[in-house]
C-alpha positions in Angstrom: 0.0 0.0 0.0 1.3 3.4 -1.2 2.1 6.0 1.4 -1.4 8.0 0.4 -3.2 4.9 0.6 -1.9 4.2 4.5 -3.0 7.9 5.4 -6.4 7.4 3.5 -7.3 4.3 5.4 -5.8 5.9 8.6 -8.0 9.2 8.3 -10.8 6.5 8.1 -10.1 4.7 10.7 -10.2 7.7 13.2 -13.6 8.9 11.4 -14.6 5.8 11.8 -13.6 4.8 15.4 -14.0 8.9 16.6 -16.5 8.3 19.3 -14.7 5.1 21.0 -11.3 7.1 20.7 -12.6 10.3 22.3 -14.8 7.9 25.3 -10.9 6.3 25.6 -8.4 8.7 25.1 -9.8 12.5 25.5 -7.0 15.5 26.3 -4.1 12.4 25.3 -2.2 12.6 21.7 -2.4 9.0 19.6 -0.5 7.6 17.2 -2.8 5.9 14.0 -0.9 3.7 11.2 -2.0 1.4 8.9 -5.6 1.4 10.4 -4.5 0.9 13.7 -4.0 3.2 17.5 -0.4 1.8 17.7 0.2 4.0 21.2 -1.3 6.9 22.9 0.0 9.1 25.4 -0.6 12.7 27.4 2.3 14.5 25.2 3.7 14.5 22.0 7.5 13.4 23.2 5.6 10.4 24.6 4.2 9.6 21.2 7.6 10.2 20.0 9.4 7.9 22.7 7.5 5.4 22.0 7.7 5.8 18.4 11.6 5.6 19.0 11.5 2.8 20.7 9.5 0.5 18.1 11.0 2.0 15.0 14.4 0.4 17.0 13.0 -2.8 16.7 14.4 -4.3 14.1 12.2 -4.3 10.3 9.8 -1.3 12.2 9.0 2.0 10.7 6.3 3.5 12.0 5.2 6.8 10.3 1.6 7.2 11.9 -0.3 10.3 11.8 -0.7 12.0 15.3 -3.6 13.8 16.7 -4.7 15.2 19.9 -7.9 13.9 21.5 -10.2 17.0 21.7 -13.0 15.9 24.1 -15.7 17.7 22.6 -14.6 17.7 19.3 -17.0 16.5 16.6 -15.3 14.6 13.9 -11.1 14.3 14.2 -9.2 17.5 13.3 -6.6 15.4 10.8 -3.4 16.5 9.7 
């Protein structure tokens, strides 16, 4: 799958999964690739540690779109 096909299906996922992400994770940033939440956390250099530490792992590289968890919005506001 082509880079613009990953953020496609990763913008739908959050549309898609918006109200069970906002119950879960409201006022915390998350981490979506390849249709998946692949960590979460209450600031960005916790996404980013984290992000560190699985693109270490050998044949990782995560490049997921990050958001911030605004309770009360609506829909996601996407990158």
């Amino acid at each position: 799958m082509s880079s613009s096909e990953n953020r496609k299906a990763e913008k739908q996922w959050l549309i898609d999964n918006w109200n069970t992400v906002v119950d879960m994770y409201a006022n915390q940033y998350i981490a979506i690739f390849e249709d998946q939440m692949v960590c979460h956390g209450t600031t960005e250099q916790r996404i980013q540690e984290q992000l560190d530490h699985f693109n270490s792992l050998d044949d990782v590289n995560l490049d997921p779109i990050i958001i911030f968890v605004t309770p009360n919005a609506a829909m996601p506001q996407i990158p």
